[in-house]
mmCIF file of the N, C-alpha and C atoms, coordinates in Angstrom:
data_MODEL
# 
_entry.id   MODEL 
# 
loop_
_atom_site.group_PDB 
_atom_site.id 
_atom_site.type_symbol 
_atom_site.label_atom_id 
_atom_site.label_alt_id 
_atom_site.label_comp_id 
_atom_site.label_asym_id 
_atom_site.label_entity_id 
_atom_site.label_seq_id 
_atom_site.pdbx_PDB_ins_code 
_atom_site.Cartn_x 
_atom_site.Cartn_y 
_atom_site.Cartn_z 
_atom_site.occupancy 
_atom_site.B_iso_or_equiv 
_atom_site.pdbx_formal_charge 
_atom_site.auth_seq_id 
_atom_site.auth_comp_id 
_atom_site.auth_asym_id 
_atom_site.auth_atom_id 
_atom_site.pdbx_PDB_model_num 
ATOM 1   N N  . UNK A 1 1  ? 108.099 40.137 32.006 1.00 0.00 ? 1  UNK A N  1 
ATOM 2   C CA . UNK A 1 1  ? 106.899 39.346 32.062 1.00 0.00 ? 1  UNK A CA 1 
ATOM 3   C C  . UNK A 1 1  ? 106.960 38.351 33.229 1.00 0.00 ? 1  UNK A C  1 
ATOM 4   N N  . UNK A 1 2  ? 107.951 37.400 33.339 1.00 0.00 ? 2  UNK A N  1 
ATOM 5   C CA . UNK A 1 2  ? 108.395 37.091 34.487 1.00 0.00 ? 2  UNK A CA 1 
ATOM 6   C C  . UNK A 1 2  ? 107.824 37.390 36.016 1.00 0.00 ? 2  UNK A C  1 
ATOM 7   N N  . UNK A 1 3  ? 108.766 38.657 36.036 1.00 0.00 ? 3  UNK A N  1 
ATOM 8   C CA . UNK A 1 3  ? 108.844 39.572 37.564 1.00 0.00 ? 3  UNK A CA 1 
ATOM 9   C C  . UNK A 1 3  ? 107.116 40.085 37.761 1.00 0.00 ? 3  UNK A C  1 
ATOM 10  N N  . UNK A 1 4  ? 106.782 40.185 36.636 1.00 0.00 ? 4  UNK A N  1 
ATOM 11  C CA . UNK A 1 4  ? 104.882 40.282 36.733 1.00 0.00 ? 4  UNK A CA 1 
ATOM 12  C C  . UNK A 1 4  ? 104.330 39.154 36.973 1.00 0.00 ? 4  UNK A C  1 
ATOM 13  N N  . UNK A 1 5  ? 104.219 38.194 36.570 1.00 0.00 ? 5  UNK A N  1 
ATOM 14  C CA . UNK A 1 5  ? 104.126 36.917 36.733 1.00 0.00 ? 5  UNK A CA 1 
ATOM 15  C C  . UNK A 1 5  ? 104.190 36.782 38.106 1.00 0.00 ? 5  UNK A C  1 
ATOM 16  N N  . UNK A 1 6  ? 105.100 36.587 38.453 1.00 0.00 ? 6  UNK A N  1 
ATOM 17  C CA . UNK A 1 6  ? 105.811 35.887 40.141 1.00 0.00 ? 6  UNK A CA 1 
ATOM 18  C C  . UNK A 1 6  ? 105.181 36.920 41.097 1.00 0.00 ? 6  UNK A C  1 
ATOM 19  N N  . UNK A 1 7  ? 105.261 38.265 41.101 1.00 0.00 ? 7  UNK A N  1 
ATOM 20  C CA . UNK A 1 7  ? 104.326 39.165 41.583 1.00 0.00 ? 7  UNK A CA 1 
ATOM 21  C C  . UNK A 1 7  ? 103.118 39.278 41.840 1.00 0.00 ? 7  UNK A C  1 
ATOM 22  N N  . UNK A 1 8  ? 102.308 38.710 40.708 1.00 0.00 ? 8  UNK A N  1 
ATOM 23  C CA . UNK A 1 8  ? 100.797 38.398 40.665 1.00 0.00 ? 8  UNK A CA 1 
ATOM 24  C C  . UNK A 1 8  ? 100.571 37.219 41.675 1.00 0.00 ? 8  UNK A C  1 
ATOM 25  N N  . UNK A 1 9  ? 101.497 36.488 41.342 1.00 0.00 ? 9  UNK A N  1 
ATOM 26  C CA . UNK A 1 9  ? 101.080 34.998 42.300 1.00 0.00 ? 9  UNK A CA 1 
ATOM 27  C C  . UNK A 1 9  ? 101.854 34.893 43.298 1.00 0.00 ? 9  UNK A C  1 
ATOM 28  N N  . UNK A 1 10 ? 102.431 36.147 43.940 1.00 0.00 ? 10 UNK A N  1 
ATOM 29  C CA . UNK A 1 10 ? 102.716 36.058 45.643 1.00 0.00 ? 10 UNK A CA 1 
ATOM 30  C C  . UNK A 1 10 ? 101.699 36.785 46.142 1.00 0.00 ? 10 UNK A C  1 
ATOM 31  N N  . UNK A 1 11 ? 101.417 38.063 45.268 1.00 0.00 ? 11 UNK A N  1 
ATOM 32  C CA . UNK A 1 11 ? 100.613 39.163 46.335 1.00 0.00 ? 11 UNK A CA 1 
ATOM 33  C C  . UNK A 1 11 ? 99.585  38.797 47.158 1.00 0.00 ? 11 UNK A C  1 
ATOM 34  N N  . UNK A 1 12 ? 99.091  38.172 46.075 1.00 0.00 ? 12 UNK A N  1 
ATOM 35  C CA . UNK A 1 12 ? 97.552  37.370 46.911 1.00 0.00 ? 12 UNK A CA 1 
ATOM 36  C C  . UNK A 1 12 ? 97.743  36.343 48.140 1.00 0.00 ? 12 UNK A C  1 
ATOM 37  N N  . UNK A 1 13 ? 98.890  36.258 48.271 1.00 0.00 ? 13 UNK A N  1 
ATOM 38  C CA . UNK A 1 13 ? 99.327  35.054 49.301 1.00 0.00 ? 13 UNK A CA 1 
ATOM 39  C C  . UNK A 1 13 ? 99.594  36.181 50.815 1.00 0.00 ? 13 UNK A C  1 
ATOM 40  N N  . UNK A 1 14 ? 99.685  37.126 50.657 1.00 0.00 ? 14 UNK A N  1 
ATOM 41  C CA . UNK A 1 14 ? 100.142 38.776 51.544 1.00 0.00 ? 14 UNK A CA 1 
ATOM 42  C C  . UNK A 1 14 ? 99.048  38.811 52.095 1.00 0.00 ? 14 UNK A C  1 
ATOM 43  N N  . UNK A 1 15 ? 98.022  38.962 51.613 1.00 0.00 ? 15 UNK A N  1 
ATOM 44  C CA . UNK A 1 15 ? 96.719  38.892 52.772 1.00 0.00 ? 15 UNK A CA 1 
ATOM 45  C C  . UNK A 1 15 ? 96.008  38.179 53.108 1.00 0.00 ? 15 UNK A C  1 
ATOM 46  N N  . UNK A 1 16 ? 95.284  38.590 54.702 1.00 0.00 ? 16 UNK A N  1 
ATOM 47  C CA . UNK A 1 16 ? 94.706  37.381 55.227 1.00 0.00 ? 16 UNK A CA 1 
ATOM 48  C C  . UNK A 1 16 ? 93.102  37.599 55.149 1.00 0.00 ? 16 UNK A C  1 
ATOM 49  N N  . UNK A 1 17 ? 92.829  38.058 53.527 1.00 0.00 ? 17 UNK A N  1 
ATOM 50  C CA . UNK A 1 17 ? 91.473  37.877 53.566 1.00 0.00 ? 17 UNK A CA 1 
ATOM 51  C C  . UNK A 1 17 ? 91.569  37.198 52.240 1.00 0.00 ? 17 UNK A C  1 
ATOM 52  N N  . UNK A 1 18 ? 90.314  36.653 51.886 1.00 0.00 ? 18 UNK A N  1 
ATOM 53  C CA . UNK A 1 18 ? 90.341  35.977 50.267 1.00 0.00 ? 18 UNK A CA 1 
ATOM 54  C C  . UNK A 1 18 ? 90.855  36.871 49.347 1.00 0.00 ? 18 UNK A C  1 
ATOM 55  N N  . UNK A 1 19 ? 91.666  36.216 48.157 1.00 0.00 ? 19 UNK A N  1 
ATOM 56  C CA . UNK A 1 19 ? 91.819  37.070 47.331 1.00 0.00 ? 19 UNK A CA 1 
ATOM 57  C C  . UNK A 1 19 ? 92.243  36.183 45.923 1.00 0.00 ? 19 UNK A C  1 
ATOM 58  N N  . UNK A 1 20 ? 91.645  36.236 44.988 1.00 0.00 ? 20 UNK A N  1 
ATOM 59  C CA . UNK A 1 20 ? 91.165  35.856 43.671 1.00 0.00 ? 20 UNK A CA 1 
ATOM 60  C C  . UNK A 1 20 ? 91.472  37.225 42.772 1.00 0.00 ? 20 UNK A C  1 
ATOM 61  N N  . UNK A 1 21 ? 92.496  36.388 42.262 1.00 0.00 ? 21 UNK A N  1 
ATOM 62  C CA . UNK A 1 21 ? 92.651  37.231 40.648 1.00 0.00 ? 21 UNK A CA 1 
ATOM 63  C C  . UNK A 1 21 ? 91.836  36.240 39.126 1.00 0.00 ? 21 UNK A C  1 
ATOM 64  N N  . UNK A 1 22 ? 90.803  37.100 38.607 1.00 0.00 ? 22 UNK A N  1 
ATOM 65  C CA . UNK A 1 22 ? 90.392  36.590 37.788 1.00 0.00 ? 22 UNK A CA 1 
ATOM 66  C C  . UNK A 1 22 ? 90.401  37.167 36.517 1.00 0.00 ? 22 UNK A C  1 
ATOM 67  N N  . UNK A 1 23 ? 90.654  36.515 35.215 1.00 0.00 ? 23 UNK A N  1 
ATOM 68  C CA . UNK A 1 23 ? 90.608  37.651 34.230 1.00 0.00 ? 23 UNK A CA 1 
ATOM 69  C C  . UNK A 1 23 ? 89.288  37.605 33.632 1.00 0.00 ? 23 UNK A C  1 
ATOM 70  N N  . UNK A 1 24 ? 88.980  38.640 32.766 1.00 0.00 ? 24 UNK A N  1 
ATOM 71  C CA . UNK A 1 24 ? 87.605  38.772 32.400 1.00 0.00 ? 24 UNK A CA 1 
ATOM 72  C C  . UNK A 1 24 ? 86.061  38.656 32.152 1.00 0.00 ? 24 UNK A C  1 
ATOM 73  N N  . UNK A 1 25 ? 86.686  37.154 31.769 1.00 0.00 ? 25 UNK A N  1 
ATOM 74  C CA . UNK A 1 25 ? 85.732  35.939 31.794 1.00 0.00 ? 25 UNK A CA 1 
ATOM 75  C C  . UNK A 1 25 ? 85.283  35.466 32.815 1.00 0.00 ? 25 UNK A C  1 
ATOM 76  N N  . UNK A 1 26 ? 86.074  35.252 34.236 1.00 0.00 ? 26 UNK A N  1 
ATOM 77  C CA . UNK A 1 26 ? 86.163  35.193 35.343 1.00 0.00 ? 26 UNK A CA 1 
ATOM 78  C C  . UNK A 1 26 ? 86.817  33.643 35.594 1.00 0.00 ? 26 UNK A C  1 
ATOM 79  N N  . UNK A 1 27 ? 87.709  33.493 34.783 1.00 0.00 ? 27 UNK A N  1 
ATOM 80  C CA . UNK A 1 27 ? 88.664  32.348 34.857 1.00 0.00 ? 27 UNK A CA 1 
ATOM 81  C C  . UNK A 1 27 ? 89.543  32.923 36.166 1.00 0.00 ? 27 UNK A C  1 
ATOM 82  N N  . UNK A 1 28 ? 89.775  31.924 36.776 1.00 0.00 ? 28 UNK A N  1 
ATOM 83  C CA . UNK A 1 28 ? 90.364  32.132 37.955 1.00 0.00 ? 28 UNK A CA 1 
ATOM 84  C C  . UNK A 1 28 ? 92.338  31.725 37.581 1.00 0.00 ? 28 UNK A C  1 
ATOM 85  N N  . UNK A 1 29 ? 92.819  33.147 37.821 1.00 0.00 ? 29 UNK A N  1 
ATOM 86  C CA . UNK A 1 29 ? 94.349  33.058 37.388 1.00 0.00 ? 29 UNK A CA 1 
ATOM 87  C C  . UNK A 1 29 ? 95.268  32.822 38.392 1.00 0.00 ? 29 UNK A C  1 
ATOM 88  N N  . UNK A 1 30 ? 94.493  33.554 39.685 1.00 0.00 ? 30 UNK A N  1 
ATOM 89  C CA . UNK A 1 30 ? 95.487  33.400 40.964 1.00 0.00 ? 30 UNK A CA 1 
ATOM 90  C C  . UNK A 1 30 ? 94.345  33.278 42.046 1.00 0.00 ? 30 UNK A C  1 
ATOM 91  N N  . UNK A 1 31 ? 94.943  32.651 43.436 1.00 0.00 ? 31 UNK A N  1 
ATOM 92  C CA . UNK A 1 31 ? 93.713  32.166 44.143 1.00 0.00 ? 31 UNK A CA 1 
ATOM 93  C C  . UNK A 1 31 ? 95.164  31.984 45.616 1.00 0.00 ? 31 UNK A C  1 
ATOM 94  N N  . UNK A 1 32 ? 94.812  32.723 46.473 1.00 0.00 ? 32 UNK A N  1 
ATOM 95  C CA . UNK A 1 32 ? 95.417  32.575 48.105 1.00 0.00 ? 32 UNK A CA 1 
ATOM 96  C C  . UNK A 1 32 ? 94.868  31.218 48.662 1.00 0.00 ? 32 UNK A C  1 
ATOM 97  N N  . UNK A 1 33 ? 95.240  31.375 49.617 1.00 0.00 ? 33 UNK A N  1 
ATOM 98  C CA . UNK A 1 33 ? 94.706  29.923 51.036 1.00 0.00 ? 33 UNK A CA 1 
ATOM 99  C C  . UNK A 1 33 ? 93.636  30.377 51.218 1.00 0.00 ? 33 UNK A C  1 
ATOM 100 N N  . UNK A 1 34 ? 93.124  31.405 51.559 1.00 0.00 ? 34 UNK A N  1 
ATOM 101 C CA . UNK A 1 34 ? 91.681  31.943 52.208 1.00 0.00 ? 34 UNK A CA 1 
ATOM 102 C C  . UNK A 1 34 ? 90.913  31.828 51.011 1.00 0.00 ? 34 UNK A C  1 
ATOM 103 N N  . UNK A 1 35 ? 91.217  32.073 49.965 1.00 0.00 ? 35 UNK A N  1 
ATOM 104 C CA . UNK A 1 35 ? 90.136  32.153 49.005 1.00 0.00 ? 35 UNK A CA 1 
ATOM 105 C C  . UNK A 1 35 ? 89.525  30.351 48.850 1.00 0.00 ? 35 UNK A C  1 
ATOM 106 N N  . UNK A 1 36 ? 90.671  29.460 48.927 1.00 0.00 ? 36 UNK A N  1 
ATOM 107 C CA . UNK A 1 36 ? 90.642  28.151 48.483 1.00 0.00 ? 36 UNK A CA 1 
ATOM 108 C C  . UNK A 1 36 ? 89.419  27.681 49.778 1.00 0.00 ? 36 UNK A C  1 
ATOM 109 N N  . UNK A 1 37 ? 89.921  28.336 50.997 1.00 0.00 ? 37 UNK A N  1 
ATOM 110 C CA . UNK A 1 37 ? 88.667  27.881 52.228 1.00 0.00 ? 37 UNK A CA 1 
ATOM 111 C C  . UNK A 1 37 ? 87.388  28.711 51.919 1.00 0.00 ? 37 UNK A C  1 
ATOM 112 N N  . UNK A 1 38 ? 87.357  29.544 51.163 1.00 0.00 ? 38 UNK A N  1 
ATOM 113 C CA . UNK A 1 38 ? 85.742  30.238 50.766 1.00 0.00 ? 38 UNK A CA 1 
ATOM 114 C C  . UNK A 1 38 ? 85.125  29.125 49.646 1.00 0.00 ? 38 UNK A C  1 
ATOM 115 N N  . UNK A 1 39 ? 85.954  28.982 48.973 1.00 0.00 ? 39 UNK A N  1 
ATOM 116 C CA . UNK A 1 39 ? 85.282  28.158 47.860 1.00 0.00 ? 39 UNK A CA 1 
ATOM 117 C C  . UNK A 1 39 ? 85.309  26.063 48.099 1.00 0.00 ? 39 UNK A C  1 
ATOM 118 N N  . UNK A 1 40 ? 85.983  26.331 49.092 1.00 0.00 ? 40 UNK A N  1 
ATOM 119 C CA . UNK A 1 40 ? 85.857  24.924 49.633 1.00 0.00 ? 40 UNK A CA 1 
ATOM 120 C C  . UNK A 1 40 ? 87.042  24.195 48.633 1.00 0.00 ? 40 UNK A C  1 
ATOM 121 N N  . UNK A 1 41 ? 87.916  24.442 48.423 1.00 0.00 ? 41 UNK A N  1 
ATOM 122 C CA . UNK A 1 41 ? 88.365  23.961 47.201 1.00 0.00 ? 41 UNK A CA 1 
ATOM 123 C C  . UNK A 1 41 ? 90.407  23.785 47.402 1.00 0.00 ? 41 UNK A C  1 
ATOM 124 N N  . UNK A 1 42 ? 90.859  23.107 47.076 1.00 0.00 ? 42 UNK A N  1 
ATOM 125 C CA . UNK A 1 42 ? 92.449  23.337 46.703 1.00 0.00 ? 42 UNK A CA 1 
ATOM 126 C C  . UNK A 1 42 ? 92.690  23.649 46.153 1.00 0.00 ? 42 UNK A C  1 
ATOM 127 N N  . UNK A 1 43 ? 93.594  25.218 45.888 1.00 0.00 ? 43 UNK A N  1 
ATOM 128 C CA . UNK A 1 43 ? 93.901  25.932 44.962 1.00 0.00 ? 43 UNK A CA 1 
ATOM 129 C C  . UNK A 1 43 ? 94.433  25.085 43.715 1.00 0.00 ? 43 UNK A C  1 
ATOM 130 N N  . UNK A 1 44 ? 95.464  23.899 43.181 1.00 0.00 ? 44 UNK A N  1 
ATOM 131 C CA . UNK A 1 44 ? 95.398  23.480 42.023 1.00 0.00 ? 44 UNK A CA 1 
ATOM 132 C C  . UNK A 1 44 ? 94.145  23.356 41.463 1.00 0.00 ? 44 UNK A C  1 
ATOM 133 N N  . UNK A 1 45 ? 93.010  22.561 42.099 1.00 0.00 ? 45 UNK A N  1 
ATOM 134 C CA . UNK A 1 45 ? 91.801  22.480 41.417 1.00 0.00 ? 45 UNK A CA 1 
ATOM 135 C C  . UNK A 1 45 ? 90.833  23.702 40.894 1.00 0.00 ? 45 UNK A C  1 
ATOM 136 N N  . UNK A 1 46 ? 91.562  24.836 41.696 1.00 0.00 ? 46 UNK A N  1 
ATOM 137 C CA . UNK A 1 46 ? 90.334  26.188 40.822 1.00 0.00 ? 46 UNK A CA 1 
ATOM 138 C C  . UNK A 1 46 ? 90.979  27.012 39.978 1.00 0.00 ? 46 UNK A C  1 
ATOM 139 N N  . UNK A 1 47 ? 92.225  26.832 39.898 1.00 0.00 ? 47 UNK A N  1 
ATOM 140 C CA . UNK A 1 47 ? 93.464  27.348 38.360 1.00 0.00 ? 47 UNK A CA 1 
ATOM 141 C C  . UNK A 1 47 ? 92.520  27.188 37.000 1.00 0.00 ? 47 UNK A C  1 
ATOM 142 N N  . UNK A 1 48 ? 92.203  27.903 36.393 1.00 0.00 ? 48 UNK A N  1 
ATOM 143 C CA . UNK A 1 48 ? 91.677  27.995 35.109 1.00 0.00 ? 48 UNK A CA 1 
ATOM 144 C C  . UNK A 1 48 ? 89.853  27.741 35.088 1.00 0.00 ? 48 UNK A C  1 
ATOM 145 N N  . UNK A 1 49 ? 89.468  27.565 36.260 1.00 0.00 ? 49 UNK A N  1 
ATOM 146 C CA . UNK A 1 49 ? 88.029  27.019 36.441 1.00 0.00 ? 49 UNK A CA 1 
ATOM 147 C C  . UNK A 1 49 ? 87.295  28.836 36.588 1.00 0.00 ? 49 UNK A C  1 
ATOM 148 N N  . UNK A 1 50 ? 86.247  28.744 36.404 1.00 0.00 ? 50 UNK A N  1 
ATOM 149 C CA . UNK A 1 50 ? 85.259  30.051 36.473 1.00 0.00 ? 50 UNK A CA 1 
ATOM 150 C C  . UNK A 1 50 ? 85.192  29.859 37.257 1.00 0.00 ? 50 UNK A C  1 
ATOM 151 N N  . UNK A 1 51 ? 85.049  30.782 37.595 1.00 0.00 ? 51 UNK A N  1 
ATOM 152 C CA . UNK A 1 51 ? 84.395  31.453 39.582 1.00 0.00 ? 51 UNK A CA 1 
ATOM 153 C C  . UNK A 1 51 ? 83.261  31.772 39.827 1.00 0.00 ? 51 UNK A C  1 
ATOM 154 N N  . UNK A 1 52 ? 82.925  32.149 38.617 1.00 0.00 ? 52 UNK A N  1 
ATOM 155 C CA . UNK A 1 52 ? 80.892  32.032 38.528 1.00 0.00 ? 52 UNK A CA 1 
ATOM 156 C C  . UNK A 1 52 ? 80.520  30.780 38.396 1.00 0.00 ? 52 UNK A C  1 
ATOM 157 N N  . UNK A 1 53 ? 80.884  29.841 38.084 1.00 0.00 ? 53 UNK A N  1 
ATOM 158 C CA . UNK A 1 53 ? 80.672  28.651 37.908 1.00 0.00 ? 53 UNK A CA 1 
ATOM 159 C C  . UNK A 1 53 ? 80.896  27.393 39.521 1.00 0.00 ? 53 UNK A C  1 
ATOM 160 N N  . UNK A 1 54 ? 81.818  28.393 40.537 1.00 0.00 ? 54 UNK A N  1 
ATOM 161 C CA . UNK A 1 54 ? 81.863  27.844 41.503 1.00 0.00 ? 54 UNK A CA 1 
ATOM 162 C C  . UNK A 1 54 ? 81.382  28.376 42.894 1.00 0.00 ? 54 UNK A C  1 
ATOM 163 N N  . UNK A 1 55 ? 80.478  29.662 42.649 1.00 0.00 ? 55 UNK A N  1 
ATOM 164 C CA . UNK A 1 55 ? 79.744  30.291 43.501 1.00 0.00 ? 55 UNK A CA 1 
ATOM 165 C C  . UNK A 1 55 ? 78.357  29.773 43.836 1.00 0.00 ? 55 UNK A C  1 
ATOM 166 N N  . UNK A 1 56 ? 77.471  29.988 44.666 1.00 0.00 ? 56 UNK A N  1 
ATOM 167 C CA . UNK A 1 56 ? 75.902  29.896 44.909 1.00 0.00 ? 56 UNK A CA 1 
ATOM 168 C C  . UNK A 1 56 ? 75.639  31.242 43.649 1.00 0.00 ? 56 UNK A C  1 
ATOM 169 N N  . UNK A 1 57 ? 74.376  30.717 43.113 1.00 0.00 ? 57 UNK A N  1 
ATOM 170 C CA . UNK A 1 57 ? 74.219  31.538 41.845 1.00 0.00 ? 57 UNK A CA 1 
ATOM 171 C C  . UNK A 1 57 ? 73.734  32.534 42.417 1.00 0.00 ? 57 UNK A C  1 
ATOM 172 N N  . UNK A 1 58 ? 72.727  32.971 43.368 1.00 0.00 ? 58 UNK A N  1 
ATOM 173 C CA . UNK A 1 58 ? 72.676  34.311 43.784 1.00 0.00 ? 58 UNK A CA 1 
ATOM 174 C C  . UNK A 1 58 ? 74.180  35.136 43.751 1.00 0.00 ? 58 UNK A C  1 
ATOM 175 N N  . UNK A 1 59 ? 75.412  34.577 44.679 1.00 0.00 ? 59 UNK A N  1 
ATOM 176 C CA . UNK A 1 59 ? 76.706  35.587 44.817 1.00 0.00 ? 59 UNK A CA 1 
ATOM 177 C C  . UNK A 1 59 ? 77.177  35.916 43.484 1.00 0.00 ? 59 UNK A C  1 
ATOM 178 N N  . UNK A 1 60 ? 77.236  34.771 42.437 1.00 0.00 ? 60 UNK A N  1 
ATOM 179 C CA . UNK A 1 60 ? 77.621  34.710 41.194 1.00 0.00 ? 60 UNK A CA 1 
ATOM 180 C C  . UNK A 1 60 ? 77.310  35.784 40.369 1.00 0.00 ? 60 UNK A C  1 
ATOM 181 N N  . UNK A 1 61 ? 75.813  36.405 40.651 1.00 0.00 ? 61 UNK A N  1 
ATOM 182 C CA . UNK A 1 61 ? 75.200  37.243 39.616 1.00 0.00 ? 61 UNK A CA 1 
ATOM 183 C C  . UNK A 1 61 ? 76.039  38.319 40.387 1.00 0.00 ? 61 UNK A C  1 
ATOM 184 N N  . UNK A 1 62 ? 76.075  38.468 41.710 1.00 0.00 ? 62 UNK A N  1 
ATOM 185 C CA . UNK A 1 62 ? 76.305  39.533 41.850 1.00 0.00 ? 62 UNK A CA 1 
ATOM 186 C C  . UNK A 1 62 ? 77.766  40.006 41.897 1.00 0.00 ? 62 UNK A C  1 
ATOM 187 N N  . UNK A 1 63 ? 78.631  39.126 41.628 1.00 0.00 ? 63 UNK A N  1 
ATOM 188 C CA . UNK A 1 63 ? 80.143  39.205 41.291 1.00 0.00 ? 63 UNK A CA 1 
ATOM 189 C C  . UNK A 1 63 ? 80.211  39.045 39.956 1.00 0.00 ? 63 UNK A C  1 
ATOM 190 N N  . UNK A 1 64 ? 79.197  38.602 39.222 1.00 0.00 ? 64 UNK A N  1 
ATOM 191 C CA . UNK A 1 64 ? 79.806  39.226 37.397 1.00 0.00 ? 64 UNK A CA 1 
ATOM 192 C C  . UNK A 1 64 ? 79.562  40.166 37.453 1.00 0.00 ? 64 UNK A C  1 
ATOM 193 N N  . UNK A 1 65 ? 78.444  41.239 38.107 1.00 0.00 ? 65 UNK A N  1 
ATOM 194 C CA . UNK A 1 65 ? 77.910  42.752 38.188 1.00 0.00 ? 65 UNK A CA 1 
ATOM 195 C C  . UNK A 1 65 ? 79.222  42.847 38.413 1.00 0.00 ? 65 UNK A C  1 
ATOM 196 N N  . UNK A 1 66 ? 79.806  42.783 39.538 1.00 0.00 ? 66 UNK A N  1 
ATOM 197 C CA . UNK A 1 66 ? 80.711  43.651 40.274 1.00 0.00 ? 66 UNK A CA 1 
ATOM 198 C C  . UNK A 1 66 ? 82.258  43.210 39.051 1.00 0.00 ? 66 UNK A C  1 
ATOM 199 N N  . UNK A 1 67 ? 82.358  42.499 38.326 1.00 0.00 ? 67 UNK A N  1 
ATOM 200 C CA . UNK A 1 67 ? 83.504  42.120 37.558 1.00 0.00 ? 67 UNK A CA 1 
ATOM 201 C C  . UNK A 1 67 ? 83.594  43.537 36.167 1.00 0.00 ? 67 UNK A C  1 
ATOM 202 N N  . UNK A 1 68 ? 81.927  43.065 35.864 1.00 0.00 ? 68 UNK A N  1 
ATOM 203 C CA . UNK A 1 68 ? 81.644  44.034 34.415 1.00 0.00 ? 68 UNK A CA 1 
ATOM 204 C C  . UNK A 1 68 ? 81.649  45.314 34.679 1.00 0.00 ? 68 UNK A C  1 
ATOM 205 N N  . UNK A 1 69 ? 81.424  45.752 36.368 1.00 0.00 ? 69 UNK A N  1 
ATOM 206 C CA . UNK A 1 69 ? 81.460  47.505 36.639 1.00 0.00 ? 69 UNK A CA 1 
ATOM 207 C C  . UNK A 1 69 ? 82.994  47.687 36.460 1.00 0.00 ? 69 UNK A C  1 
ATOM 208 N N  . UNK A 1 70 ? 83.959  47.007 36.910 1.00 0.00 ? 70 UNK A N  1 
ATOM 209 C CA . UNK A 1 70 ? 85.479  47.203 37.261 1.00 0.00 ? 70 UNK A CA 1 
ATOM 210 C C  . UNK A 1 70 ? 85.664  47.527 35.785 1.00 0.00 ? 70 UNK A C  1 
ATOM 211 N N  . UNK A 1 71 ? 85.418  46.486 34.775 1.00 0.00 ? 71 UNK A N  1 
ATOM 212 C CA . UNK A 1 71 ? 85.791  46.222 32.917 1.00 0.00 ? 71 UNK A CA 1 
ATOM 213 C C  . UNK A 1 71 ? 85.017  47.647 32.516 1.00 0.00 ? 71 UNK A C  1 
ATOM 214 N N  . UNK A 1 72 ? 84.059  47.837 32.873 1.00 0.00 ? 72 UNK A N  1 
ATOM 215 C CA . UNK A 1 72 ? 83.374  49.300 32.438 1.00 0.00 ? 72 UNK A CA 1 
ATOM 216 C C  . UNK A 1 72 ? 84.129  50.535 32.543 1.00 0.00 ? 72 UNK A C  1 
ATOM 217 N N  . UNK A 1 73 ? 84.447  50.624 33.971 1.00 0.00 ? 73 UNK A N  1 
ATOM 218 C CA . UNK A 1 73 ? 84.535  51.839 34.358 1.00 0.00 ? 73 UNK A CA 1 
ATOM 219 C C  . UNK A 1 73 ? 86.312  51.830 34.146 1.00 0.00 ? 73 UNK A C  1 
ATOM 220 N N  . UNK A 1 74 ? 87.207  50.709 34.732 1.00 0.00 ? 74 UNK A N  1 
ATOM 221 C CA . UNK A 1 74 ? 88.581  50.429 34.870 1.00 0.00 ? 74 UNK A CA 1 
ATOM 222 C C  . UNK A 1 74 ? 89.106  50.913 35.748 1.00 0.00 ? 74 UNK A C  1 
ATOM 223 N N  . UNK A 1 75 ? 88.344  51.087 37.460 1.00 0.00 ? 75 UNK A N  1 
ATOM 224 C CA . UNK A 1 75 ? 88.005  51.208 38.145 1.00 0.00 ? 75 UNK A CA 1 
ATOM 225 C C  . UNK A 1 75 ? 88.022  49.847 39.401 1.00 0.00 ? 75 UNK A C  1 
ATOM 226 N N  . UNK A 1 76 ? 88.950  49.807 40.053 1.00 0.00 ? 76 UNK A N  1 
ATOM 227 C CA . UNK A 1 76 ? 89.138  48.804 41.125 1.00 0.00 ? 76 UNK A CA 1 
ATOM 228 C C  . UNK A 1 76 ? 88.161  48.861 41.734 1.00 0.00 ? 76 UNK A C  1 
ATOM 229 N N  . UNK A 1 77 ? 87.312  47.928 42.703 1.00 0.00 ? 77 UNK A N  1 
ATOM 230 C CA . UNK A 1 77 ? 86.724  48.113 43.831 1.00 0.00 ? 77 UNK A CA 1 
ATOM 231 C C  . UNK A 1 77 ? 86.338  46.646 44.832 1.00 0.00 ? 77 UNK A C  1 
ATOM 232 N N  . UNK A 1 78 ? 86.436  47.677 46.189 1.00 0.00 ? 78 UNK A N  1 
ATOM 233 C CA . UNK A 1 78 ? 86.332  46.505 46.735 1.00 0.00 ? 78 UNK A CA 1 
ATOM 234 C C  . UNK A 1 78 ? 84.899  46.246 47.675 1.00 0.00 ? 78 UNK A C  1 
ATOM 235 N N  . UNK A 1 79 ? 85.215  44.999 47.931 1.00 0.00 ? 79 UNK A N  1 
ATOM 236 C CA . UNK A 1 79 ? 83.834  44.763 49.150 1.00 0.00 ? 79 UNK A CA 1 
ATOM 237 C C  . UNK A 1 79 ? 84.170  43.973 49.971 1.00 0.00 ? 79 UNK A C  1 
ATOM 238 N N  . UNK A 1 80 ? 83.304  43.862 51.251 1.00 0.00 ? 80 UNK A N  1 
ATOM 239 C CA . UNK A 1 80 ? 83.603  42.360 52.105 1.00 0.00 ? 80 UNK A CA 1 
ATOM 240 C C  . UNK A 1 80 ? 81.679  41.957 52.152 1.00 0.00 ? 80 UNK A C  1 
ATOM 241 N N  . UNK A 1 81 ? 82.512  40.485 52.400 1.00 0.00 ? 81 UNK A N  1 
ATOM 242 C CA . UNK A 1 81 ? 81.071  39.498 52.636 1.00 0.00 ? 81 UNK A CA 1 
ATOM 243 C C  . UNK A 1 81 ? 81.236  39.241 54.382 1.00 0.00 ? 81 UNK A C  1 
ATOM 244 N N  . UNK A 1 82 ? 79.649  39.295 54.722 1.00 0.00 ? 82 UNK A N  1 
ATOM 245 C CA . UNK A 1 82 ? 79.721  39.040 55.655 1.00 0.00 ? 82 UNK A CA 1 
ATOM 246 C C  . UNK A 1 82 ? 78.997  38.100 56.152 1.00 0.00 ? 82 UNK A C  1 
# 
């Protein structure tokens, strides 16, 4: 549980685009440097906070879509914003 643990919260630090691990709800579990400059934010402060809750509500709707297709299908996917 550990070695999963410590894994989850380096990977996202590996790339240099945003990257947010959220679980279901869209509580935010893990959060990189890039993600913290998308959301304007210091990563301690968005640990356990919703991510729909810290988006412009247009992106919001359209990242719970994109959360509930992944939970549907169990099915990764990705996108970029531009």
């Amino acid at each position: 549980m550990r070695r999963t643990e410590a894994m989850a919260s380096t990977l996202p630090n590996t790339s240099t685009d945003s990257a947010v691990l959220i679980n279901a709800t869209g509580s935010i579990l893990v959060n990189n440097e890039f993600g913290d400059k998308n959301l304007n934010r210091n990563n301690a402060n968005v640990i356990r906070q919703n991510i729909f809750d810290l988006l412009p509500p247009e992106v919001a709707a359209d990242r719970k879509r994109k959360t509930e297709e992944v939970i549907r299908t169990g099915e990764p996917i990705q996108f970029e914003d531009f």
